[in-house]
C-alpha positions as CSV (number, residue, x, y, z in Angstrom):
1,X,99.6,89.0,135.2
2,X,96.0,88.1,134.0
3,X,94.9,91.9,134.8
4,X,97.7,93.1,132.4
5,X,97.1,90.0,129.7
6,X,93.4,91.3,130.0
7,X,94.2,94.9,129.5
8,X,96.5,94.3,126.8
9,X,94.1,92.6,124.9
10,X,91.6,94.8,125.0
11,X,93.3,97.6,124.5
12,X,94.8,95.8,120.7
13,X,91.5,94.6,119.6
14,X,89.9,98.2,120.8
15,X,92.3,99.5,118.6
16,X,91.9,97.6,115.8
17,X,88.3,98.0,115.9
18,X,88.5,101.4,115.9
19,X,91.3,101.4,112.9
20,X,89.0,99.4,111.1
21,X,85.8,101.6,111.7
22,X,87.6,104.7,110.6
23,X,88.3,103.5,107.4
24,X,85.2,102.1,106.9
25,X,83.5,106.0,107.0
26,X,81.7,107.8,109.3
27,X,78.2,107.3,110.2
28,X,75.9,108.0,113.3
29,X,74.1,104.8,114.8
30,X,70.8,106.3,114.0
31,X,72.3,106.3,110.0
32,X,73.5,103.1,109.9
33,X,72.8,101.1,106.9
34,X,71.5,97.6,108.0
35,X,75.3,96.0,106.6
36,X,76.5,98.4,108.7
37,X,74.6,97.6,111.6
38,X,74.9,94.1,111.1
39,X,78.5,94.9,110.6
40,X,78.8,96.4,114.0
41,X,77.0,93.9,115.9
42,X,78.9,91.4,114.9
43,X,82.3,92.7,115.4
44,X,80.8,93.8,119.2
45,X,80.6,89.9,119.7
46,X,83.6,88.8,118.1
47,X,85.7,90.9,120.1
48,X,84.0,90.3,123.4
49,X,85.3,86.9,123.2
50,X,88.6,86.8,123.4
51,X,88.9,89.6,125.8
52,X,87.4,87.1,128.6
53,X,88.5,83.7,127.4
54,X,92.3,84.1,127.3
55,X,92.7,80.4,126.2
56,X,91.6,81.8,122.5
57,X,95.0,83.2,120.6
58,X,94.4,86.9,119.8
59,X,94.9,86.5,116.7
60,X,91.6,84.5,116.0
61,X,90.1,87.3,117.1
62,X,91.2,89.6,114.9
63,X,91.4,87.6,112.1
64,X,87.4,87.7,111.8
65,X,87.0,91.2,112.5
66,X,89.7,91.9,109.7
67,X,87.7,89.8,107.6
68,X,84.7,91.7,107.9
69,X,85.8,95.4,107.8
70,X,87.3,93.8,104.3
71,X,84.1,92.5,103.1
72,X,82.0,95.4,104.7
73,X,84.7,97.8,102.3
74,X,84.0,95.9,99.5
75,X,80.3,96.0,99.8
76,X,80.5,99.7,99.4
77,X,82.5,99.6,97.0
78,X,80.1,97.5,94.7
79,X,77.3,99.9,95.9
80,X,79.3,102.7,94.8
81,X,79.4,101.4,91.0
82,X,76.5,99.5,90.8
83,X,72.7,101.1,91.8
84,X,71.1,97.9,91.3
85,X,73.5,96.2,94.1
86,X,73.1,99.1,96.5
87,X,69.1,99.0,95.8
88,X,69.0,95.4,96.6
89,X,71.3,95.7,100.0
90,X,70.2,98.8,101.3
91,X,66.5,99.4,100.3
92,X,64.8,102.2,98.9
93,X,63.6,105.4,100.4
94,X,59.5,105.1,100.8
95,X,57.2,107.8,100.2
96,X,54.8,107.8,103.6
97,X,53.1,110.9,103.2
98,X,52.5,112.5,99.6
99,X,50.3,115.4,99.4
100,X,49.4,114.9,103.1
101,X,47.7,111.7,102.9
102,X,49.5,108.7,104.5
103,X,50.6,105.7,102.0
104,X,48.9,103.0,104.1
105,X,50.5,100.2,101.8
106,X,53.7,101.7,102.1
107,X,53.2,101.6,105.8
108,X,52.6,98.1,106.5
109,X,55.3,97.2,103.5
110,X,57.9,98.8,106.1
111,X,56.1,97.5,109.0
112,X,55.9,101.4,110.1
113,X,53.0,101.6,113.0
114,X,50.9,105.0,113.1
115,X,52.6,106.0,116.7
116,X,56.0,105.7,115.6
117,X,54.9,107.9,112.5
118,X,53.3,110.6,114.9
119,X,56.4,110.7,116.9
120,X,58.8,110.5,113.9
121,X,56.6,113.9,112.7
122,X,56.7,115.4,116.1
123,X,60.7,115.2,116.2
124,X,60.5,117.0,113.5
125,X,57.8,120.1,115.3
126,X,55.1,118.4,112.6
127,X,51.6,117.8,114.2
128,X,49.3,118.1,111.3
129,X,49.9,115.7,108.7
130,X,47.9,117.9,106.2
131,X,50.9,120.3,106.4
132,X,53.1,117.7,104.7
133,X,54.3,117.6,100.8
134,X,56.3,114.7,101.6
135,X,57.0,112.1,104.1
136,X,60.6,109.9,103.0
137,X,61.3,106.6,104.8
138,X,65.1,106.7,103.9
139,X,67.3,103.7,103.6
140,X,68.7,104.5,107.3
141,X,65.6,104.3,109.0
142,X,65.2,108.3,109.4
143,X,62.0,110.0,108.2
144,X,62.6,112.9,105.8
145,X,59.9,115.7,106.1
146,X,59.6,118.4,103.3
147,X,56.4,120.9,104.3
148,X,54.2,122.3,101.9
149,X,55.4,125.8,100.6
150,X,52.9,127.9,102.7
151,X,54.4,126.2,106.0
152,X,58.1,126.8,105.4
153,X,59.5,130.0,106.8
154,X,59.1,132.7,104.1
155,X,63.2,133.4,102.6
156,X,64.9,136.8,101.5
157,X,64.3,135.1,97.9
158,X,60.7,134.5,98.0
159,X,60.2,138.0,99.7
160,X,62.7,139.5,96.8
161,X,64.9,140.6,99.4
162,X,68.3,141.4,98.6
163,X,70.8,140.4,101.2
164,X,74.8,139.7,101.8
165,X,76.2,136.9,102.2
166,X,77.3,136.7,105.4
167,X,77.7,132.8,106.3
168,X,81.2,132.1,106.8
169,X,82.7,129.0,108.3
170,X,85.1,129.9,111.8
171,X,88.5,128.4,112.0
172,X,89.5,127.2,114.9
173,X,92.8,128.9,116.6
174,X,93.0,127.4,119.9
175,X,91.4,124.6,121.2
176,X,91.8,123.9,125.2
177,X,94.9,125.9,125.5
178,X,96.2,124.2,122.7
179,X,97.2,126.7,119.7
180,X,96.5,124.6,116.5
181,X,99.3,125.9,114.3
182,X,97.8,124.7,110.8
183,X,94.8,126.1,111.3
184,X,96.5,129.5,112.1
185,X,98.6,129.0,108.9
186,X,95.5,128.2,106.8
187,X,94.0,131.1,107.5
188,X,97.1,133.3,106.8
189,X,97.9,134.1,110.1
190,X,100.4,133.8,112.2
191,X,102.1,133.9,115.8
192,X,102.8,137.6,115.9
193,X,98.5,138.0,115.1
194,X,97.7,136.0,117.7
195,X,99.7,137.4,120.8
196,X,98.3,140.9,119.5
197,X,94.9,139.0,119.7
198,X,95.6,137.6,123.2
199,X,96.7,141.2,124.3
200,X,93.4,142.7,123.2
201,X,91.6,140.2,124.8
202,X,93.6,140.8,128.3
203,X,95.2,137.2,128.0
204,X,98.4,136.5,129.1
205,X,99.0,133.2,127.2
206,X,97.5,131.0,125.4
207,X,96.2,128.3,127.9
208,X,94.1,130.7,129.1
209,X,92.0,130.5,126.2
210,X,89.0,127.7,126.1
211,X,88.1,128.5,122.2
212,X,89.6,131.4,120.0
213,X,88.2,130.9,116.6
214,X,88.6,133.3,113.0
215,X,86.1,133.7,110.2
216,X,87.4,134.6,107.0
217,X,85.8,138.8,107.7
218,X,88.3,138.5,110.7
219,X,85.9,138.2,113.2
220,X,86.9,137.0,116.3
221,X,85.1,134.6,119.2
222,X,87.1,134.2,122.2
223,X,86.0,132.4,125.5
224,X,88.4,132.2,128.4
225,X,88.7,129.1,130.6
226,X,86.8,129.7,133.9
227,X,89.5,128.9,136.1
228,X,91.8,131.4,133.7
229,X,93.8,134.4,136.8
């Protein structure tokens, strides 16, 4: 009975956390504001305890976490119509590099060592910091990097090259065997096109298929599951 009273409980407060996160927005750990990471620390805690102590009522569990996801939604709200707020929560982006010379002050002012600059450059296939316009400490903790014009790859514009446009987004038809219906009617197809597409291919049905996706020229990309007969 404790296994199942366990389980239970987990699985709600998993599921309200998760509820709670979604509607928050999506963001990457390594783009987490610090309310947000504050945000998910804390929740991390509160629901940790009442999925061991089962003398707690769920409901004080929740109760907190609800209380922050509301106060973390209003936060960004207020950022969202006031700069000044967001700018005093959140921070500034920093200029580290300008002109390839390193902004010592601005260094120590974020507490930003030289090694963790290096290696923040060589993410980023930088190893000579004379090569670099800018250098942006943004708000997230991620280092922005814009090259000095002579370093970036040349483009068809600055060659005066005229070329198509040929960058179109693929729709996704059939995902795992499953045929995702909506996306086939969004890109005005339909059944009848896709067993004619399957037949081409040598595919007997659809849960053969691994990925079958359509661009908007009609092109096709189709990858069988390996254990397809």
């Amino acid at each position: 009975m404790d296994l199942f009273t366990a389980l239970l409980r987990t699985v709600i407060l998993y599921g309200v956390i998760l509820v709670g996160l979604r509607l928050t927005g999506k963001r990457q750990i390594g783009e987490l504001e610090p309310t947000e990471l504050v945000l998910t620390m804390l929740i991390s805690d509160l629901a940790a305890v009442p999925m061991q102590d089962f003398s707690i009522p769920l409901v004080y569990g929740i109760m907190p976490i609800a209380a922050l996801l509301c106060l973390s939604l209003l936060l960004s709200c207020a950022c969202l119509h006031s700069l000044r707020f967001r700018s005093l929560l959140c921070g500034r982006p920093t200029v580290i590099i300008r002109d390839g010379k390193v902004q010592q002050q601005a260094m120590r002012h974020n507490r930003l060592t030289i090694d963790e600059l290096v290696e923040e450059l060589r993410c980023q296939g930088v190893t000579d910091l004379s090569t670099v316009k800018y250098a942006i400490l943004e708000t997230s903790g991620q280092l922005s990097v814009l090259l000095r014009s002579h370093q970036q790859p040349a483009t068809p514009e600055q060659m005066d090259l005229t070329v198509d446009d040929d960058v179109f987004l693929p729709t996704i038809v059939i995902n795992d065997g499953r045929v995702l219906h909506a996306n086939l009617k969004a890109a005005g197809l339909n059944d009848d096109w896709l067993r004619k597409q399957l037949k081409q291919q040598h595919i007997a049905r659809p849960e053969q298929v691994f990925l079958l996706t359509v661009d908007a020229r009609g092109v096709i990309f189709c990858v069988k599951k390996e254990d397809a007969s």
